[in-house]
Phi, psi and omega in degrees: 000163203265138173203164177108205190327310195276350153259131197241171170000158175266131179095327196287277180138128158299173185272143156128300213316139162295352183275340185271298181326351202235319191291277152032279184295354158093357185247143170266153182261107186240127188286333185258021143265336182288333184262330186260352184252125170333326191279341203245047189260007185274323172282335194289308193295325164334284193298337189272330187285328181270321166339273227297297177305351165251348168270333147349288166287335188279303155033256201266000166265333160305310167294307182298333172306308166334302172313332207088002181253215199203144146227124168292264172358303189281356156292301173309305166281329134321301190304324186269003160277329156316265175005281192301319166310279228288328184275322167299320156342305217118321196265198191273213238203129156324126203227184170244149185307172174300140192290160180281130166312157175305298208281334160313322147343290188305301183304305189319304197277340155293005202233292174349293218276297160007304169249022188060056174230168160191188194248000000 
């Protein structure tokens, strides 16, 4: 996950960021304002490219699991297209979910080995 300087609060916005850029201006970053006015058509295009590059990226994490294999990197750069939504949203940062039960683990990694995928 992306951490040091250039992440500030969750919802704040890194400097630079369209949510501070939009604040600059006395304005909030509302996507379905960015979609109707003509002028924001450079964030609008921002936001669709990046969308468009994490569904992408989910994809192409998918296939390889499918394959067996794993990329930590190509993990990483999803997350962080993750982010960048989640901060432009407005909202906090993808966090991590509630820990995985023991015996659910247990299956996972029995089904795994089962069906001949591993990491």
């Amino acid at each position: 996950m992306t951490t040091g300087p250039e992440m500030k609060e969750p919802g704040g916005g890194a400097p630079g960021s369209l949510q501070q850029h939009f604040k600059r201006q006395g304005r909030t970053f509302d996507r379905e304002e960015i979609n109707r006015n003509p002028d924001n058509f450079q964030a609008a295009l921002v936001v669709r490219s990046v969308r468009a590059a994490r569904s992408h990226l989910i994809n192409a994490q998918f296939t390889l699991d499918d394959a067996g294999f794993h990329c930590s990197r190509l993990d990483d750069l999803q997350d962080g297209a993750a982010t960048l939504l989640a901060d432009w949203a407005g909202r906090r940062r993808p966090g991590f979910g509630e820990p995985v039960p023991a015996y659910i683990a247990a299956a996972a990694i029995e089904w795994r080995r089962s069906a001949k995928r591993s990491y």
